[in-house]
ZAMARGU-4260 file (C-alpha; in steps of 0.2 Angstrom, whole numbers, plus 5000, padded with zeros to 4 digits):
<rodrens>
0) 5045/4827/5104 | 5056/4844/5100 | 5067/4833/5086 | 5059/4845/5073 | 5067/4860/5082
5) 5053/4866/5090 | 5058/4870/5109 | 5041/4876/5120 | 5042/4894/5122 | 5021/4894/5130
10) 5015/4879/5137 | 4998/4880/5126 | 5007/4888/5109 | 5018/4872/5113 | 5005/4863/5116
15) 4995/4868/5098 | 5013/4864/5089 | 5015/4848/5095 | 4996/4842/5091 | 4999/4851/5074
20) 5015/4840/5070 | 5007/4828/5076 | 4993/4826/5064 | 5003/4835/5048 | 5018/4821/5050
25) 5007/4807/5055 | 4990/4806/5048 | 4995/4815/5031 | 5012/4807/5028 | 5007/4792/5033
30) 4991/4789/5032 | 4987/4794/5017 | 5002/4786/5008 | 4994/4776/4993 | 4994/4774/4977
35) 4975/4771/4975 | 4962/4784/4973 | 4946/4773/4981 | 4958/4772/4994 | 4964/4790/4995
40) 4946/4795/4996 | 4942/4783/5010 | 4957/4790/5022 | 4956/4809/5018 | 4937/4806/5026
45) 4944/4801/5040 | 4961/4815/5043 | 4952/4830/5035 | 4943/4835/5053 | 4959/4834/5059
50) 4967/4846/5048 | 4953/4859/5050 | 4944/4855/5036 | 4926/4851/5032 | 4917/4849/5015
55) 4929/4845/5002 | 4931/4843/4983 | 4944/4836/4971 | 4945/4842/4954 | 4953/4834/4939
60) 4956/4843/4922 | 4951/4835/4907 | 4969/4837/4902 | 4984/4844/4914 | 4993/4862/4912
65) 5011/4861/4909 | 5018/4877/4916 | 5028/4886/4906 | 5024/4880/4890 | 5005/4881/4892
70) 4995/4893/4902 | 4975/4892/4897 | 4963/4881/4908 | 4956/4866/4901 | 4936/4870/4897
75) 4929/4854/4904 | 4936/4845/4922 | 4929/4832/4931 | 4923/4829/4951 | 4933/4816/4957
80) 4926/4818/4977 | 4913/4826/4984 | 4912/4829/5003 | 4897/4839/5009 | 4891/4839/5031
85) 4902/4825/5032 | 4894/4814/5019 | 4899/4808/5001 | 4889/4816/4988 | 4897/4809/4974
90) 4889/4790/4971 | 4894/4785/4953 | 4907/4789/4941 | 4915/4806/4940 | 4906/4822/4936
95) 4907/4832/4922 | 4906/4850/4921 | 4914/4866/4915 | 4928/4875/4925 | 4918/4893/4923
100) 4908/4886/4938 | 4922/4880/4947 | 4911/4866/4956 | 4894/4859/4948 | 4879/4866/4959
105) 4875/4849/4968 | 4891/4855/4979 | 4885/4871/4987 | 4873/4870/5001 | 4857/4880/5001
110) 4854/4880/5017 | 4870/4891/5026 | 4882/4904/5019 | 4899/4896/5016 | 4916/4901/5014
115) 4927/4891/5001 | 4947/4890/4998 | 4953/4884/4980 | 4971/4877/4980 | 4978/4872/4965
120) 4985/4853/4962 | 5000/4855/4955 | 5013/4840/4953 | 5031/4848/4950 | 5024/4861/4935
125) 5010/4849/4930 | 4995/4856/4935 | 4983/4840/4938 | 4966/4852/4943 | 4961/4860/4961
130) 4954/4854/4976 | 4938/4866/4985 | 4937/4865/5005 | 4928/4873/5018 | 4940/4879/5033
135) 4933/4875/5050 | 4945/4884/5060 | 4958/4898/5060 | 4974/4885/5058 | 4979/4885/5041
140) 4997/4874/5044 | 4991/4858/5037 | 4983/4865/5021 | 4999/4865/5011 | 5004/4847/5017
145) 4985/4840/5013 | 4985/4848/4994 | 5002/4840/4991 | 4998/4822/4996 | 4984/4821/4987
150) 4993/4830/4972 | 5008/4814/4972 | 4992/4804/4974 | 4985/4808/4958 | 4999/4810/4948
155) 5005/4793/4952 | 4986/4786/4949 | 4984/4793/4934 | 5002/4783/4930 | 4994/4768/4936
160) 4979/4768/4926 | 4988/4774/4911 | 4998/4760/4912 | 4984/4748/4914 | 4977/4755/4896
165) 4993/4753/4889 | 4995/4734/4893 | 4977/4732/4887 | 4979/4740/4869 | 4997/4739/4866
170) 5004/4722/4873 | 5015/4723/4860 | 5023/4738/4864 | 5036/4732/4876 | 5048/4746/4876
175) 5036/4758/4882 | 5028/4750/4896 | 5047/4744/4902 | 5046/4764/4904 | 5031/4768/4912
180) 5036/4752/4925 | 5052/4763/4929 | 5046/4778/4929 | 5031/4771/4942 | 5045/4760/4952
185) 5055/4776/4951 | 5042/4788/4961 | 5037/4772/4974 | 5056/4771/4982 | 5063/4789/4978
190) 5059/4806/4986 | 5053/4820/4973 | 5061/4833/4982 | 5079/4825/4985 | 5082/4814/4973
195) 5088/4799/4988 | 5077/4786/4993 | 5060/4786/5002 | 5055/4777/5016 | 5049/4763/5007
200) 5066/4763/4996 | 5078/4760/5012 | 5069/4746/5017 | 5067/4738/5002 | 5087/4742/4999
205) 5093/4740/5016 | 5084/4722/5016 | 5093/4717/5004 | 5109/4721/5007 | 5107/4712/5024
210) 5100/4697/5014 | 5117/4698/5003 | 5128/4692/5017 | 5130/4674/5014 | 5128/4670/5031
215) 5144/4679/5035 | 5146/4692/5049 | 5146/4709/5042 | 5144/4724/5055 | 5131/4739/5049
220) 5132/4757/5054 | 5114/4764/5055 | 5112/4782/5057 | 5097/4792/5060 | 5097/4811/5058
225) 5089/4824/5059 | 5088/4844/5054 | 5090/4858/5069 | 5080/4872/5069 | 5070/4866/5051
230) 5054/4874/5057 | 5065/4893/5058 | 5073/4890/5044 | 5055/4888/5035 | 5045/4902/5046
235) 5059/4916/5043 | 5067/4912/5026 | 5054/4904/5018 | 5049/4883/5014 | 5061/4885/4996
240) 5076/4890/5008 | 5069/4875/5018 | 5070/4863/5003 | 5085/4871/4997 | 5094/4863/5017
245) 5087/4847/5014 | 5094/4845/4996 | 5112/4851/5005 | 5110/4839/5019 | 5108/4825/5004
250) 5123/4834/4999 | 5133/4831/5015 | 5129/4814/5019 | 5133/4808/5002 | 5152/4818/5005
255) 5150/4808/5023 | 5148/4790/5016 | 5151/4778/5001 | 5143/4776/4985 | 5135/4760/4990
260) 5131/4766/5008 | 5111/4767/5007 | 5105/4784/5012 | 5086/4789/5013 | 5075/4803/5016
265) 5062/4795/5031 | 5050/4811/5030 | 5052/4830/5033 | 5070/4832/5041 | 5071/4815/5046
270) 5085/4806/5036 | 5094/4787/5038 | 5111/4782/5033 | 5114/4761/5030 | 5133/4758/5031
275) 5139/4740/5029 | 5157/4736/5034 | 5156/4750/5049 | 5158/4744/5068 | 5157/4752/5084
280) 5174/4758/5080 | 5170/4769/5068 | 5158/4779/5074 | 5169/4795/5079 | 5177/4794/5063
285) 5158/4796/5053 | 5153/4810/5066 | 5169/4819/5062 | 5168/4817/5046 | 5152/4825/5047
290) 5154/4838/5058 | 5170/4844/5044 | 5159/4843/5029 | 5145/4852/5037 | 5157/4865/5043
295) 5163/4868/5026 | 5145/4868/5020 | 5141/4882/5031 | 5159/4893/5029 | 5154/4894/5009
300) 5135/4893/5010 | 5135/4912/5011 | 5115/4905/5021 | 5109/4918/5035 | 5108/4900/5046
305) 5118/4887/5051 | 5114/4870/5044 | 5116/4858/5060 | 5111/4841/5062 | 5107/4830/5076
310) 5109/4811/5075 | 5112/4795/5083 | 5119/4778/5079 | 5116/4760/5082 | 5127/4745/5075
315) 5123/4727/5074 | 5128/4713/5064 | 5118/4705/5049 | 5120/4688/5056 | 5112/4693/5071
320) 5095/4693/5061 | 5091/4710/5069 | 5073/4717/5067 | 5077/4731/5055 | 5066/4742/5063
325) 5070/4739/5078 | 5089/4747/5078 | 5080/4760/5067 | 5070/4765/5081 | 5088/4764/5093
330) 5098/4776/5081 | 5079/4786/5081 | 5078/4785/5102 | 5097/4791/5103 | 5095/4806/5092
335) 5081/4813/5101 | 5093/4812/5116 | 5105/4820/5109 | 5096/4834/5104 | 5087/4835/5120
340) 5106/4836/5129 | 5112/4850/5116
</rodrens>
């Protein structure tokens, strides 16, 4: 699909880009969504031939780096996951060794030369540890993507379990696990970068605000948006430039809709508005309203690129007992025609 602002310029370019998209946006974002570390290193077995990667290992320091404040690496880490010709090397628990050697010696095979990329693991400026993989071919787009779900993976992990500890040796100490429980909650229905709701978030929210109707006719306004041109605004200005046009388009719809109107980030541009109390009727009203915010947006952005959008709407009412997801897939289905048609 060209939603995400890629037209085809050269059918097999277009063609690489689409298979690219295809397996960054589906088999990272959502296949590897969890929570679970066992289940994490069962899924990434399966999408790292995708992404162009062959053996791969997951480090975990002994204790996290917090940038600014410290700046030494921690002496001792552990090896979480161990990949090797396609196998699991790693049977029991966790392996300790010292970060001079960056991996323990049962890691490198003796039999070939090798080449080895190191990315850091870095949730916001907590460095977790690193991750060591072996490139298998020259495309190096799904890298980044790879090395940040399995950072939010760990980090939210690592909440998990120290949560578990804490009700074990402290069940006492109610005030402190009520705030492990929201900060936990808290990174499950939010997205880190925007501050609005994730996927999960809408539909748990958007639930229940259909379920709050009483049995009471009450028309919803459901609209799915998109970014234009997201991929230029990341190849020629940089991904921060792109993260700073997704926090102004949080920005815009919030100026666009109510304070109780539900509004979510789906996944890369991808966005989702759930308006309660807005018919058929109103549907030119929100798009202008849109279109004039957006307007002013890019009059005093002072950006070398126009932030536009492309999006479409479906209504229904809540005591129709609607599938959710199916008028999210009619508001997705008329964006992507309007964006073919502009």
């Amino acid at each position: 699909r060209e939603s995400c602002g890629c037209p085809p310029t050269d059918e097999s370019l277009f063609s690489d880009d689409v298979f690219v998209m295809a397996t960054r946006n589906y088999r990272i974002h959502q296949t590897m969504q969890t929570f679970s570390l066992e289940e994490l290193y069962r899924q990434i077995t399966d999408v790292l031939p995708l992404c162009g990667i062959g053996d791969c290992f997951i480090v975990k320091y002994d204790d996290s780096v917090t940038y600014p404040e410290q700046e030494r690496i921690p002496d001792q880490a552990a090896l979480l996951f161990a990949q090797r010709d396609g196998h699991n090397i790693l049977r029991s628990r966790p392996v300790v060794f010292s970060t001079d050697e960056l991996l323990p010696d049962m890691c490198r095979p003796e039999d070939r030369r090798f080449t080895w990329i190191v990315k850091p693991l870095f949730f916001q400026n907590e460095h977790l540890g690193y991750m060591v993989f072996e490139p298998t071919s020259t495309d190096t787009r799904n890298y980044e993507p790879v090395r940040g779900q399995i950072s939010n993976t760990i980090k939210v992990a690592l909440l998990l379990l120290r949560q578990s500890e804490i009700e074990a040796r402290l069940a006492g100490a109610v005030e402190e696990l009520q705030e492990f429980n929201w900060r936990l909650n808290r990174l499950s229905v939010r997205d880190e970068l925007s501050g609005i709701y994730n996927r999960r978030g809408f539909f748990e929210s958007a639930a229940k605000a259909v379920g709050t109707n009483d049995g009471n006719a009450d028309p919803v306004l459901l609209l799915f948006a998109d970014i234009d041109n997201m991929k230029t605004i990341n190849d020629q200005y940089g991904h921060s430039e792109g993260d700073e046009a997704i926090r102004a388009t949080v920005s815009i719809l919030k100026r666009a809709f109510r304070n109780d109107d539900i509004i979510a980030r789906m996944g890369g541009d991808e966005f989702v508005v759930f308006a309660k109390h807005l018919s058929e009727k109103s549907i030119p009203s929100v798009r202008e309203r849109i279109r004039s915010i957006t307007q002013e947006y890019n009059d005093r952005s002072g950006k070398p690129y126009r932030l536009e959008f492309s999006f479409g709407i479906a209504t229904f009412n809540t005591d129709v007992h609607q599938n959710l997801e199916e008028m999210l897939q009619v508001a997705d289905t008329r964006q992507y025609e309007e964006k073919r048609r502009r």
